[in-house]
OpenMM code with the backbone's topology and positions (N, CA, C; nanometers):
from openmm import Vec3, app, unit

residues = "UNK UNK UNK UNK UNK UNK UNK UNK UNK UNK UNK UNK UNK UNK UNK UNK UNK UNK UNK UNK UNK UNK UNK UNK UNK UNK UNK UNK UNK UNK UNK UNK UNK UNK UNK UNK UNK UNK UNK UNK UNK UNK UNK UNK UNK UNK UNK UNK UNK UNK UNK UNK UNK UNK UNK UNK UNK UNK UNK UNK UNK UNK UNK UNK UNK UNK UNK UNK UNK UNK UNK UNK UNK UNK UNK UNK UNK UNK UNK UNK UNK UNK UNK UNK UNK UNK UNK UNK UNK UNK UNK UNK UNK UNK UNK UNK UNK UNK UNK UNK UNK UNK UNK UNK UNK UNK UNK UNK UNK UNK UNK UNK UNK UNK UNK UNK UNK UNK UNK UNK UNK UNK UNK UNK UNK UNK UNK UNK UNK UNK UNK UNK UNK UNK UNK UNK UNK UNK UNK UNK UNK UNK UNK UNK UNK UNK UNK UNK UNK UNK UNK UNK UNK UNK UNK UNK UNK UNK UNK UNK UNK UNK UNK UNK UNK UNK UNK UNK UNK UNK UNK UNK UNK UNK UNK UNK UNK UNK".split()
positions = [
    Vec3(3.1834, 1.9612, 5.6875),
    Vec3(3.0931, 1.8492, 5.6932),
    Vec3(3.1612, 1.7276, 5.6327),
    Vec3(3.1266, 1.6543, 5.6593),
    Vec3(3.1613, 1.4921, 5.6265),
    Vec3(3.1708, 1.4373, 5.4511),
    Vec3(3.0396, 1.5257, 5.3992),
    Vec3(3.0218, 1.4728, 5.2808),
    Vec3(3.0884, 1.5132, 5.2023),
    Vec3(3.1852, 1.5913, 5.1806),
    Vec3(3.2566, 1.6839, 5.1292),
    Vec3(3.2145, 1.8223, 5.0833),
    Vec3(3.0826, 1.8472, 5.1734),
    Vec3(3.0285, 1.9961, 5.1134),
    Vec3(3.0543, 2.0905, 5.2678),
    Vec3(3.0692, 2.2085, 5.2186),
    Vec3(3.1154, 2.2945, 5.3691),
    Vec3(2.9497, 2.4180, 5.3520),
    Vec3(2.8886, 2.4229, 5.4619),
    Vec3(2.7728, 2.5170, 5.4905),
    Vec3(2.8675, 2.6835, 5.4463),
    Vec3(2.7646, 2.7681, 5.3662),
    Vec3(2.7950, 2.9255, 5.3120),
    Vec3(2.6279, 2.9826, 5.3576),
    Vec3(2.6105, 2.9961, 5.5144),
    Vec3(2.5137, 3.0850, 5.5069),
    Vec3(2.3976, 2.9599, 5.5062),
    Vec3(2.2995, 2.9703, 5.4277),
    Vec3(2.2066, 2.8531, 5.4032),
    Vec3(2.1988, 2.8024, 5.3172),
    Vec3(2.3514, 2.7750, 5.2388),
    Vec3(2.3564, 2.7014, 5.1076),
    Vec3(2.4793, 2.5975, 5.1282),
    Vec3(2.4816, 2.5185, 5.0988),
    Vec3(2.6108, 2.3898, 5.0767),
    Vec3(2.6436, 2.3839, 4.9740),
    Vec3(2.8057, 2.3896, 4.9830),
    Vec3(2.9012, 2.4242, 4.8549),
    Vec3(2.9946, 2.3330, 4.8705),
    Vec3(3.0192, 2.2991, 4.7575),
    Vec3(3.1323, 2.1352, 4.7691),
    Vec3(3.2379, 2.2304, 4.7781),
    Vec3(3.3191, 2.1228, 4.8884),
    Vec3(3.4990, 2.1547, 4.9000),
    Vec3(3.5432, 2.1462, 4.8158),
    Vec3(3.5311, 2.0676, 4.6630),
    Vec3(3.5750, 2.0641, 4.5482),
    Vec3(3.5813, 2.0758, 4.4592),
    Vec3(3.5891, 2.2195, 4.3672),
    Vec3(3.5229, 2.2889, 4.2454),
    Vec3(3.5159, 2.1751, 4.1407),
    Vec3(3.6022, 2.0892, 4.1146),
    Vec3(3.6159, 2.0110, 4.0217),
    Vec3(3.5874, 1.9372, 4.0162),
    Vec3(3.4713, 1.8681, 4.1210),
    Vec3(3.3707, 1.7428, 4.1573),
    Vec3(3.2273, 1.7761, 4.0627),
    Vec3(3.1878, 1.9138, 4.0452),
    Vec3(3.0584, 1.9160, 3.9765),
    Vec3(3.1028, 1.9647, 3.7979),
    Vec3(3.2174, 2.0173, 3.7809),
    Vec3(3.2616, 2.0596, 3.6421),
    Vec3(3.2988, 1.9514, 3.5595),
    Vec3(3.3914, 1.8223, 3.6448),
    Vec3(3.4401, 1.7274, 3.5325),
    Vec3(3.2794, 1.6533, 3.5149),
    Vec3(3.2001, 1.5805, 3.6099),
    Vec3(3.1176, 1.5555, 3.5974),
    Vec3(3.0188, 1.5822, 3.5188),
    Vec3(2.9480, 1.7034, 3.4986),
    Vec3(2.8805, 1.7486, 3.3702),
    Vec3(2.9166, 1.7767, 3.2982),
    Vec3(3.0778, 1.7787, 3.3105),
    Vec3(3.1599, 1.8140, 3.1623),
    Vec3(3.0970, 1.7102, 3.0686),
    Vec3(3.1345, 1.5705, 3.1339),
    Vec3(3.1720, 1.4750, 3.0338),
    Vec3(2.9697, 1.4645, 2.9934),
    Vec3(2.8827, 1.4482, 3.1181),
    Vec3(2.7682, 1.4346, 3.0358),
    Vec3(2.7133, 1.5585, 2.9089),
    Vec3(2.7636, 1.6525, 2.9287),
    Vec3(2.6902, 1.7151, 2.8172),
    Vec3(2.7108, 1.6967, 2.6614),
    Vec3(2.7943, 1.6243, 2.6496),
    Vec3(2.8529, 1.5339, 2.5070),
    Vec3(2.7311, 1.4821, 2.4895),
    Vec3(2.7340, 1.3640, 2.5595),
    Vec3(2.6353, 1.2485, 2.5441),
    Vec3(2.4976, 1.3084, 2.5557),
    Vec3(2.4951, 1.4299, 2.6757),
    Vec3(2.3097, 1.4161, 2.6118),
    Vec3(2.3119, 1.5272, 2.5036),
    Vec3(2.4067, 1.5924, 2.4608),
    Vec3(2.3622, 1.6730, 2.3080),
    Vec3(2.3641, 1.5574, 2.2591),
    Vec3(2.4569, 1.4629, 2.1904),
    Vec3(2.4534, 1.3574, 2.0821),
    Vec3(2.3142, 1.2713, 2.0804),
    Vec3(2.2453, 1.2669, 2.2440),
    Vec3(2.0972, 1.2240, 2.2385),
    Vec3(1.9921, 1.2651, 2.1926),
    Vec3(2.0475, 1.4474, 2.2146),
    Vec3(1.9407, 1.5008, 2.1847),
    Vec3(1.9553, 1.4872, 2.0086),
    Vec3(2.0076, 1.4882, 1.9833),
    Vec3(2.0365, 1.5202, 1.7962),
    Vec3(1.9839, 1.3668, 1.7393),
    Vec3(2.0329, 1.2417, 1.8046),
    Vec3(2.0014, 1.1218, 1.7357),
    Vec3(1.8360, 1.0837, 1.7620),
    Vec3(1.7526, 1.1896, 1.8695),
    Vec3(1.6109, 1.1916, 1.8768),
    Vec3(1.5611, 1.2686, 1.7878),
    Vec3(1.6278, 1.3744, 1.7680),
    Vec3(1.5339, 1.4478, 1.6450),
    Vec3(1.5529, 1.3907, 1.4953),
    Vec3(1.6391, 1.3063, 1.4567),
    Vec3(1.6760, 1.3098, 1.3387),
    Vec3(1.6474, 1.1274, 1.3316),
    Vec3(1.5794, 1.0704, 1.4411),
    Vec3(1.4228, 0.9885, 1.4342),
    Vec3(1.3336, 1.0330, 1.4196),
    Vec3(1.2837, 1.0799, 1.4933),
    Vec3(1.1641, 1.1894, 1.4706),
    Vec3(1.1503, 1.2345, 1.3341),
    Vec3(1.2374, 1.2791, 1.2675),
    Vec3(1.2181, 1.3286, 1.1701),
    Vec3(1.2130, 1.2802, 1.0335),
    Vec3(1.2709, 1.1263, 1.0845),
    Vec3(1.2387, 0.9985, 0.9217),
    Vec3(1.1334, 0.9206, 1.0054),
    Vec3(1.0702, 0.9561, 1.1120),
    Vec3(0.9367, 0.8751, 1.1073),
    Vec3(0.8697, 0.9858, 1.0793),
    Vec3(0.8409, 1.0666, 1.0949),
    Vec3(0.7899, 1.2029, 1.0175),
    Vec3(0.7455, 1.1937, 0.8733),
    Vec3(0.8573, 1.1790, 0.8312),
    Vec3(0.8609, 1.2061, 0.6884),
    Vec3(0.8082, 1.0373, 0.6288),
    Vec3(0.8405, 0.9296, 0.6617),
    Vec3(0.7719, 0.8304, 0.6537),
    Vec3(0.6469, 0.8218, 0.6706),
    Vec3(0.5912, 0.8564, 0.7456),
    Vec3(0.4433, 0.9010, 0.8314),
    Vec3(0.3351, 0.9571, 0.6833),
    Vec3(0.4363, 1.1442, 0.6873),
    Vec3(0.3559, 1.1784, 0.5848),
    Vec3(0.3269, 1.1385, 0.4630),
    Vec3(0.4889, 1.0622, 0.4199),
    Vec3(0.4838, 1.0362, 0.2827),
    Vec3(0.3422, 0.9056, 0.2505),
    Vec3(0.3398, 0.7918, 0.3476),
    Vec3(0.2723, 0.7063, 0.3646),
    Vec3(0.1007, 0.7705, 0.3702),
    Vec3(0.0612, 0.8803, 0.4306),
    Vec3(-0.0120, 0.9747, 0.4079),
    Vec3(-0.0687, 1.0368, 0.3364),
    Vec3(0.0124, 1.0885, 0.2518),
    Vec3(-0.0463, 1.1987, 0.1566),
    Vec3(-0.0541, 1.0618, 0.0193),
    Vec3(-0.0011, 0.9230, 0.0140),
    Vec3(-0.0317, 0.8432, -0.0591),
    Vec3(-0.1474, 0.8156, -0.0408),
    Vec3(-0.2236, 0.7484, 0.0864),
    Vec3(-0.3651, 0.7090, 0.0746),
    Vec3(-0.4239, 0.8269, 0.0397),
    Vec3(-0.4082, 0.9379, 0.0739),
    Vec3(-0.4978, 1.0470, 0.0218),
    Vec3(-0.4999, 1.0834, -0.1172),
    Vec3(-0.4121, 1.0407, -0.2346),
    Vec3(-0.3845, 1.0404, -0.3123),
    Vec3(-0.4791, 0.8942, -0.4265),
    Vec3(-0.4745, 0.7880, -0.2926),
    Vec3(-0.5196, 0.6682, -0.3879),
    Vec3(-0.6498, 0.6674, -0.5029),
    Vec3(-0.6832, 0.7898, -0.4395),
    Vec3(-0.8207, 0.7728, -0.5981),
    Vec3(-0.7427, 0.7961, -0.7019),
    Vec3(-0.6482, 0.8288, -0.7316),
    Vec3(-0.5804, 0.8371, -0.8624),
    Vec3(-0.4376, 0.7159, -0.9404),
    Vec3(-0.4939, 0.6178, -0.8418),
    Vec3(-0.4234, 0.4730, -0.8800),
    Vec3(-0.5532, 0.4380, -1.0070),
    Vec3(-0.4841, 0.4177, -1.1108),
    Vec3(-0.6332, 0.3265, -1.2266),
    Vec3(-0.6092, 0.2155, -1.2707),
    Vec3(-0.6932, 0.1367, -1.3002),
    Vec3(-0.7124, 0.0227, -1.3545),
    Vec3(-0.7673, -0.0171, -1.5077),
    Vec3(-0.7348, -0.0346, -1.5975),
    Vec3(-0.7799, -0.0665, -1.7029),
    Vec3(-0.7313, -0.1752, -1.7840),
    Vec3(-0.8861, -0.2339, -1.7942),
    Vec3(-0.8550, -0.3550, -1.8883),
    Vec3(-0.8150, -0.3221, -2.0489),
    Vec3(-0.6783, -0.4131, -2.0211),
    Vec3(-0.6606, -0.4154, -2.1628),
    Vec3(-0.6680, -0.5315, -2.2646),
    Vec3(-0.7162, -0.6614, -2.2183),
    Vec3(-0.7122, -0.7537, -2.2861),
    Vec3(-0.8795, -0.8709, -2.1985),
    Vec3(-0.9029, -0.9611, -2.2471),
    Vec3(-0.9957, -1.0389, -2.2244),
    Vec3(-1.0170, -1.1667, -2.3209),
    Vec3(-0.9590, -1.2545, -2.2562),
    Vec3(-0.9421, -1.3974, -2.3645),
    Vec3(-1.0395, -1.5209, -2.2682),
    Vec3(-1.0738, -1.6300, -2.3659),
    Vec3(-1.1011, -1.7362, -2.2808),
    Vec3(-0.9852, -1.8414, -2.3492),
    Vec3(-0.9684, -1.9210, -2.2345),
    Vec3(-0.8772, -2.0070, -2.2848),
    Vec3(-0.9771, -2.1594, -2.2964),
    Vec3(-0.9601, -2.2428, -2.4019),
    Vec3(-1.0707, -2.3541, -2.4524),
    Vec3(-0.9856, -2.4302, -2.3362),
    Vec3(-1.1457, -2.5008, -2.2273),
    Vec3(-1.1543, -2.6033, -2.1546),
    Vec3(-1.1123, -2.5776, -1.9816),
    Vec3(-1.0895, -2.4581, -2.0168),
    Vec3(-1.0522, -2.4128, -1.8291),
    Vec3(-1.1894, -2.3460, -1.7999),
    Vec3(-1.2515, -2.3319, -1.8495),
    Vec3(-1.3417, -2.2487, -1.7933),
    Vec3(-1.2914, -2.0856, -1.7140),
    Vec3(-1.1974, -2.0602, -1.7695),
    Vec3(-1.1604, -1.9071, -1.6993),
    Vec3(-1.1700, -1.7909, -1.8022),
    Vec3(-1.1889, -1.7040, -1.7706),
    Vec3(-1.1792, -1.6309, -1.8789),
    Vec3(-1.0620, -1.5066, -1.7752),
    Vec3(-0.9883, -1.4749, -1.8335),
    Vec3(-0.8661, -1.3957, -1.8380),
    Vec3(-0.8803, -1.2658, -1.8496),
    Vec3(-0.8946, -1.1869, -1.7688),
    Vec3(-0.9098, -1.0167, -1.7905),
    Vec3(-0.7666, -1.0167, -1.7676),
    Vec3(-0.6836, -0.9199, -1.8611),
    Vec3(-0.5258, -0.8403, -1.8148),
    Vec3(-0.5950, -0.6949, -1.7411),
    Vec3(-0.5420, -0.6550, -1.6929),
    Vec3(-0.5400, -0.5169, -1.6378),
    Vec3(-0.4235, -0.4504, -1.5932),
    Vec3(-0.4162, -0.3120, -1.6528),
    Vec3(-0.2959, -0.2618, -1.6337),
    Vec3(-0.3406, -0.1381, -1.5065),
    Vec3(-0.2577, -0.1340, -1.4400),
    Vec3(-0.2473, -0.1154, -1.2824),
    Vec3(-0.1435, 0.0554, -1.2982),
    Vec3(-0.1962, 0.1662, -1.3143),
    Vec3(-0.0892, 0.2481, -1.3216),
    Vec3(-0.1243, 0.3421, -1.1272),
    Vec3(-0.0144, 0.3365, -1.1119),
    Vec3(0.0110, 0.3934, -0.9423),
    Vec3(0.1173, 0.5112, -0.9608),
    Vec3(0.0596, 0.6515, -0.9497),
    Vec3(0.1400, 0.7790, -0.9569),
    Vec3(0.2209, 0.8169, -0.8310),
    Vec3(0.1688, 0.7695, -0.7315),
    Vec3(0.1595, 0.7772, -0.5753),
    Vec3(0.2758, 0.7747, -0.5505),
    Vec3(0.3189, 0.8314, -0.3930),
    Vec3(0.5093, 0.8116, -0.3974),
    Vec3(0.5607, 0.6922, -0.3610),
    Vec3(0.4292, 0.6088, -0.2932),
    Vec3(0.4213, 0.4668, -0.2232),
    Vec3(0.3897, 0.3478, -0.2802),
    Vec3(0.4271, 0.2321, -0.2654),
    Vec3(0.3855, 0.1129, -0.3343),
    Vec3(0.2367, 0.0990, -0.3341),
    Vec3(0.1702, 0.0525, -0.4180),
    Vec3(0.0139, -0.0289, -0.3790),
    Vec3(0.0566, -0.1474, -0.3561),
    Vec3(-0.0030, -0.2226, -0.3157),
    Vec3(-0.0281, -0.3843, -0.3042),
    Vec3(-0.1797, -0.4113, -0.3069),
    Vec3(-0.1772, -0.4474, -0.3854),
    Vec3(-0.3413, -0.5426, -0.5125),
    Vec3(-0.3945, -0.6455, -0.4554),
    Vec3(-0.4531, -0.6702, -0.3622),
    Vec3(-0.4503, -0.8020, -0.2678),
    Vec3(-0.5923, -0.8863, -0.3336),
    Vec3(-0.6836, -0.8117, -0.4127),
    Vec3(-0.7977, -0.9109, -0.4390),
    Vec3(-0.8984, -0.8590, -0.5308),
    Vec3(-0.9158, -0.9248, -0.6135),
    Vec3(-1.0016, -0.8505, -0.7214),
    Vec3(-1.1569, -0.8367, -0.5762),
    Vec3(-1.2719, -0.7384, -0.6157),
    Vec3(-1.3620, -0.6752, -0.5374),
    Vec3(-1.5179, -0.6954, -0.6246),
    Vec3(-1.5890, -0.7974, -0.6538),
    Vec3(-1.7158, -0.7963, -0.6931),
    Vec3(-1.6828, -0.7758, -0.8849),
    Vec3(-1.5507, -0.7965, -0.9122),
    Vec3(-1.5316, -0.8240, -1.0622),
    Vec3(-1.6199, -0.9850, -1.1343),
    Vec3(-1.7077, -0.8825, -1.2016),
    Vec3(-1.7941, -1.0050, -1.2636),
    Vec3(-1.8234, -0.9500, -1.4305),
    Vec3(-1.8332, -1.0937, -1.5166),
    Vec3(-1.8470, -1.0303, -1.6385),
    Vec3(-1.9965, -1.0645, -1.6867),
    Vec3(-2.0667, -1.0309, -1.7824),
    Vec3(-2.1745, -1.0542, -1.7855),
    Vec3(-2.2370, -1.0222, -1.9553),
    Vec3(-2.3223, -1.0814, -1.9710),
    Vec3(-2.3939, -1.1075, -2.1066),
    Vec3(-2.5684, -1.0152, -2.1199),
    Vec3(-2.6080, -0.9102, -2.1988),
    Vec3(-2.7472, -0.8854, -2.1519),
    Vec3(-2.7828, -0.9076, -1.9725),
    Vec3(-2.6581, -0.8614, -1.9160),
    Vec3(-2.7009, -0.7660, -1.7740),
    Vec3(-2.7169, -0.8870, -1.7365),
    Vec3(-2.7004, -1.0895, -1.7598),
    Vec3(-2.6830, -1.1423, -1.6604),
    Vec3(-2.5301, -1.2136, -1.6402),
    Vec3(-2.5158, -1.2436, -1.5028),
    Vec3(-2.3799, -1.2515, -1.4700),
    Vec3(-2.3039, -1.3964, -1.5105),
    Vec3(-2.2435, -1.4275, -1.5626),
    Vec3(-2.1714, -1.5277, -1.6576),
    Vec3(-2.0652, -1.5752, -1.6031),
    Vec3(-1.9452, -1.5248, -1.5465),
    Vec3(-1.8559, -1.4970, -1.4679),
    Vec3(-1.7777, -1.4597, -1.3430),
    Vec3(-1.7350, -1.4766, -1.2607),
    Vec3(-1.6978, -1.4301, -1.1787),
    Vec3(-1.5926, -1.4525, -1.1071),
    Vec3(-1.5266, -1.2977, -1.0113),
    Vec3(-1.3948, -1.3207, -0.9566),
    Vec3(-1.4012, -1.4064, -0.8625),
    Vec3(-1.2760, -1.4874, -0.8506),
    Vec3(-1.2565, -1.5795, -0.6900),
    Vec3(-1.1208, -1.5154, -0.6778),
    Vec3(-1.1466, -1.4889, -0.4965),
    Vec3(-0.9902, -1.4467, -0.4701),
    Vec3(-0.8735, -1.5570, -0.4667),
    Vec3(-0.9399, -1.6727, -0.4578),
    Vec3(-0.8976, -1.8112, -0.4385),
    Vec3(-0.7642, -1.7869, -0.5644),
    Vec3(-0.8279, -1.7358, -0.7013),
    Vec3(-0.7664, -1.7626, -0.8322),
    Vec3(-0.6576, -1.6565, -0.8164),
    Vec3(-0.6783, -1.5980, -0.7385),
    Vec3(-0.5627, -1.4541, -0.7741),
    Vec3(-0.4450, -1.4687, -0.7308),
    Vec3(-0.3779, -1.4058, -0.7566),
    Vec3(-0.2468, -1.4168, -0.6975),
    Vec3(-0.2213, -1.2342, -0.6466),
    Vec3(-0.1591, -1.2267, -0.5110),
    Vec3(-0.1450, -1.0394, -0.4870),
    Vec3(-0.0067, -0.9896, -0.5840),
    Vec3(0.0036, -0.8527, -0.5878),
    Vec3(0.0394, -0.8042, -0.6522),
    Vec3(0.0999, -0.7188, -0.6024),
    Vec3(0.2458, -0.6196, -0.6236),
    Vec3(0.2569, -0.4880, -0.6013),
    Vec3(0.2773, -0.4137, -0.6896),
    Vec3(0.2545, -0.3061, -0.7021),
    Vec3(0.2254, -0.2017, -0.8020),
    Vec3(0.3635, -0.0656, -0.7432),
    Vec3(0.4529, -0.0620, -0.8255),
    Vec3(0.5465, 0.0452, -0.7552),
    Vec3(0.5317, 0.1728, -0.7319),
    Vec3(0.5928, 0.1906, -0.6493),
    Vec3(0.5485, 0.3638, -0.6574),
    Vec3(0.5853, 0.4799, -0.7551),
    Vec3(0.4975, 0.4966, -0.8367),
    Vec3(0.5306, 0.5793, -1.0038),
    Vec3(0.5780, 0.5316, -1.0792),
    Vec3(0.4672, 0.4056, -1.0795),
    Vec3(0.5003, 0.2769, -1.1687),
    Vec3(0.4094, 0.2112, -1.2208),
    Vec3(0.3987, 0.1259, -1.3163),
    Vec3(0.3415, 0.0570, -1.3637),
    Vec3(0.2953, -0.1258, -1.3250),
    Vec3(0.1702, -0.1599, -1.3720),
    Vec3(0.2050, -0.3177, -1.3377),
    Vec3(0.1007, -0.3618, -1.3970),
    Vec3(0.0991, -0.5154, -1.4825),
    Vec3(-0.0363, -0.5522, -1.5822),
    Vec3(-0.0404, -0.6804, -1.4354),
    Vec3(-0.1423, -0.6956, -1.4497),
    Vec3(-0.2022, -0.8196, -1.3445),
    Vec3(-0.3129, -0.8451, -1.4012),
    Vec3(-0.3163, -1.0085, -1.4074),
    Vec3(-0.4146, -1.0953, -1.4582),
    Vec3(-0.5057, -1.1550, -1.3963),
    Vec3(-0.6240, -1.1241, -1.4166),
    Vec3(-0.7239, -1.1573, -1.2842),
    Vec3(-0.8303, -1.2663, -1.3549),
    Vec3(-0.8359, -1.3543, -1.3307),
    Vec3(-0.9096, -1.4837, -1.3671),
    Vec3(-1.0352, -1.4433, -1.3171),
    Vec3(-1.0937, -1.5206, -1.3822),
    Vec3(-1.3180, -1.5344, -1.3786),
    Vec3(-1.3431, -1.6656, -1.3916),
    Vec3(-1.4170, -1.7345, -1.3033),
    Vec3(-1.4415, -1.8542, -1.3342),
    Vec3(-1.5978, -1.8594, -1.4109),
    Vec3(-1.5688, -1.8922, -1.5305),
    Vec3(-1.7283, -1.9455, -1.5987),
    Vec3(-1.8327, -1.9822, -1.5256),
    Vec3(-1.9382, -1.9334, -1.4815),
    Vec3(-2.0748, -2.0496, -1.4831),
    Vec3(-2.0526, -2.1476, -1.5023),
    Vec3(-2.0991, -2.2664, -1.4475),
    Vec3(-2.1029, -2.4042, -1.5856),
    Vec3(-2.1901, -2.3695, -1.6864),
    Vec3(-2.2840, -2.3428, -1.6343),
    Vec3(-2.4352, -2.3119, -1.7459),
    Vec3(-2.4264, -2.2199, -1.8238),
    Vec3(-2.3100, -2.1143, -1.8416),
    Vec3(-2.3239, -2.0108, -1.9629),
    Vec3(-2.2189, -2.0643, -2.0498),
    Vec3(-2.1493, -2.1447, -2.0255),
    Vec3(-2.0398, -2.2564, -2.1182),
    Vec3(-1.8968, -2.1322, -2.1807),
    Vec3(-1.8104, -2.1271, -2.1754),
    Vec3(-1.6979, -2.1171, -2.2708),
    Vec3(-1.7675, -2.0845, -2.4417),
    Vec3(-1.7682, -2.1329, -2.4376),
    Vec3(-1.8684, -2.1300, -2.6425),
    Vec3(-1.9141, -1.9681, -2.6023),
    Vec3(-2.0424, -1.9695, -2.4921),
    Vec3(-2.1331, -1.8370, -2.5022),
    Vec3(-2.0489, -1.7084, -2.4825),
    Vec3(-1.9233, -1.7618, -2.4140),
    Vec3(-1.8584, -1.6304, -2.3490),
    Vec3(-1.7622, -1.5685, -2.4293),
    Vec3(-1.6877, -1.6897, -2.5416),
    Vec3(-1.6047, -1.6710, -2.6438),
    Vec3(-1.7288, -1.5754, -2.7558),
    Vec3(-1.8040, -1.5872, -2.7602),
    Vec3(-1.8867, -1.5396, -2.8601),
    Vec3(-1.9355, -1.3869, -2.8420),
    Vec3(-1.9831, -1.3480, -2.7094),
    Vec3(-2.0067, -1.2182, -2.6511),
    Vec3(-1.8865, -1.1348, -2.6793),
    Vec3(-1.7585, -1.2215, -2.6663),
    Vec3(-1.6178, -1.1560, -2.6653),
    Vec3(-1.6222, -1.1389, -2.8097),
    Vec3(-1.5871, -1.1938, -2.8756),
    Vec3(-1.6269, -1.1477, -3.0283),
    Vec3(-1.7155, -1.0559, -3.0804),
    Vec3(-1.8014, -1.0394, -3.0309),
    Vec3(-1.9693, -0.9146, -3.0593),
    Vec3(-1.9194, -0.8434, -2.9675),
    Vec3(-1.8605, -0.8400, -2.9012),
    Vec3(-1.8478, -0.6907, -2.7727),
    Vec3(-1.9818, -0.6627, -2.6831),
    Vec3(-1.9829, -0.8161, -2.6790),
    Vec3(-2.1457, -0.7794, -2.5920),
    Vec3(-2.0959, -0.8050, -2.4354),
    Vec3(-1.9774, -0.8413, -2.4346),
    Vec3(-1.9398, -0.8901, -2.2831),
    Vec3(-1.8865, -0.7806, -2.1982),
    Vec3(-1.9701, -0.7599, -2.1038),
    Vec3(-1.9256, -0.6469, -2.0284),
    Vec3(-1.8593, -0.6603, -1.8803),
    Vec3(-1.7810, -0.5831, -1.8535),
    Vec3(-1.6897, -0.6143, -1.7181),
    Vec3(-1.7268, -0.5034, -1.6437),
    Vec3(-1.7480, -0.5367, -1.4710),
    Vec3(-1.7467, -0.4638, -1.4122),
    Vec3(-1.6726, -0.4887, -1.2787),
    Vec3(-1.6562, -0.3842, -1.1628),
    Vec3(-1.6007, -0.4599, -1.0274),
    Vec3(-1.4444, -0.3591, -1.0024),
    Vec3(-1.4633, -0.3554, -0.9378),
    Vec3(-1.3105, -0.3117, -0.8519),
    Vec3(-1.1750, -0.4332, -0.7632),
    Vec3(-1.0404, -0.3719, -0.7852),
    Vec3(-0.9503, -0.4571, -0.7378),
    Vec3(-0.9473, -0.3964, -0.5949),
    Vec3(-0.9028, -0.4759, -0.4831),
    Vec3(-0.8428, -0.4044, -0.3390),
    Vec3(-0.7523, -0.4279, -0.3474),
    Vec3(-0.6982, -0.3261, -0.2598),
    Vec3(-0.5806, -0.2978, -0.2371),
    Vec3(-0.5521, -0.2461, -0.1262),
    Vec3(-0.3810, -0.1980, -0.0675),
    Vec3(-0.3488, -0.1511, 0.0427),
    Vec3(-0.2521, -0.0698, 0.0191),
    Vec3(-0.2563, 0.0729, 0.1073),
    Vec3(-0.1254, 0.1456, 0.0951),
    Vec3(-0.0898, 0.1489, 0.2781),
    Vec3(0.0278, 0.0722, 0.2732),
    Vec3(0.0649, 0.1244, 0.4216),
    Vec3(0.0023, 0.0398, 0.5127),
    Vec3(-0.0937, -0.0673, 0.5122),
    Vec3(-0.2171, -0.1586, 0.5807),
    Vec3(-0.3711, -0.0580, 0.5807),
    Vec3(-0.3511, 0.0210, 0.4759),
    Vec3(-0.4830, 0.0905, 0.4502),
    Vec3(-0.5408, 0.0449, 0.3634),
    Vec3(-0.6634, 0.0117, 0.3691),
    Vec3(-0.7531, -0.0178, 0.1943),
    Vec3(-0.7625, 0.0559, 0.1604),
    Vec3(-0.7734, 0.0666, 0.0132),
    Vec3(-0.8011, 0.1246, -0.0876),
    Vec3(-0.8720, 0.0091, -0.1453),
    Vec3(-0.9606, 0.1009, -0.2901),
    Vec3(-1.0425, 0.0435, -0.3582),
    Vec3(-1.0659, 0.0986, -0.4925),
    Vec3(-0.9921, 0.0142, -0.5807),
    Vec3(-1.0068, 0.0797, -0.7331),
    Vec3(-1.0503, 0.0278, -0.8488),
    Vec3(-1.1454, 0.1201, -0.9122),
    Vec3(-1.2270, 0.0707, -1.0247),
    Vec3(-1.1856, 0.0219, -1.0891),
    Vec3(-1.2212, -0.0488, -1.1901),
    Vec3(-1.1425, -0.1022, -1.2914),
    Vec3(-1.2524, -0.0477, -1.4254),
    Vec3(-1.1717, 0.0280, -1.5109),
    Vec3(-1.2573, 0.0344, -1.6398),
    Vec3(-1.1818, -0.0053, -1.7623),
    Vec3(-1.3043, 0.0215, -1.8939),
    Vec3(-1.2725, -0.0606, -1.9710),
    Vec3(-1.2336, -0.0302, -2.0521),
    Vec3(-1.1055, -0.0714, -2.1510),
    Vec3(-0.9979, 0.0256, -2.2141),
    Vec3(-1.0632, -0.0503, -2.3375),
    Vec3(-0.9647, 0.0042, -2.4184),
    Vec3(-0.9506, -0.0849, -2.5707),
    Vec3(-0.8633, -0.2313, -2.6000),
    Vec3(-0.9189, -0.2762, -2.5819),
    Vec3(-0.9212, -0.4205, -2.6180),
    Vec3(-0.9076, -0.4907, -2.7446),
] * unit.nanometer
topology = app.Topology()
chain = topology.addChain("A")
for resn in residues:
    res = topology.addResidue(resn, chain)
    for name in ("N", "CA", "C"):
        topology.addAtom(name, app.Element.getBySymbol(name[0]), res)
């Protein structure tokens, strides 16, 4: 035949043993080396995947605790520190304090603006203090709030957000020793 294959019966067999051997010789290099550089993607998005994973599932055990609470005379802010501890294998990122308000006899005196914050990352099996501002009332004045802080009558409540991976999370913040 023409094409270079000769008829055996009802099968076509090339005139040239060495037309189909060099030919898949040389591809079977290249698709093992494909096959190996697919699994060993596969297998750091894998492991990226889970690790990123078993962190959000983990995030209830990111904590927050205040360790400090000052007003500074004439800003009207009052200054919570909070120390940020993250056990997790993954970064947090702190993107916004969450309904943090401080308050006098159960009424509210204070409060978070995300406006004031600045985000944060928290490392993975790491530590981080972040300072989360409250803007005064006008009407409960600096004077009333410096004074509660002194008597320990000023109480904090509210959670920071956060993200692991573009996941929220959401963590309490409680109240340490001060």
């Amino acid at each position: 035949m023409r094409d270079g294959t000769r008829r055996n019966g009802n099968r076509f067999e090339p005139d040239d043993e060495r037309a189909t051997t060099d030919a898949s010789g040389r591809g079977h290099g290249w698709l093992a080396l494909s096959f190996v550089l697919v699994l060993v993607l596969t297998g750091v998005i894998f492991v990226a995947t889970g690790q990123a994973y078993l962190a959000y599932e983990q995030s209830g055990s990111v904590t927050a605790t205040v360790t400090d609470v000052s007003v500074a005379d004439g800003d009207g802010i009052v200054q919570v520190r909070v120390a940020v501890h993250n056990p997790t294998a993954v970064a947090v990122d702190i993107e916004a304090p969450a309904g943090i308000t401080g308050r006098i006899d159960g009424r509210i005196v204070a409060r978070a603006h995300a406006t004031l914050f600045t985000e944060r990352t928290v490392p993975a099996g790491g530590n981080r203090t972040i300072d989360v501002p409250l803007r005064i009332h006008h009407q409960s004045g600096e004077t009333t709030v410096a004074a509660a802080l002194d008597s320990d009558t000023f109480d904090l409540s509210g959670r920071l957000r956060g993200a692991i991976h573009d996941r929220s999370i959401s963590i309490t913040i409680e109240r340490g020793d001060q």
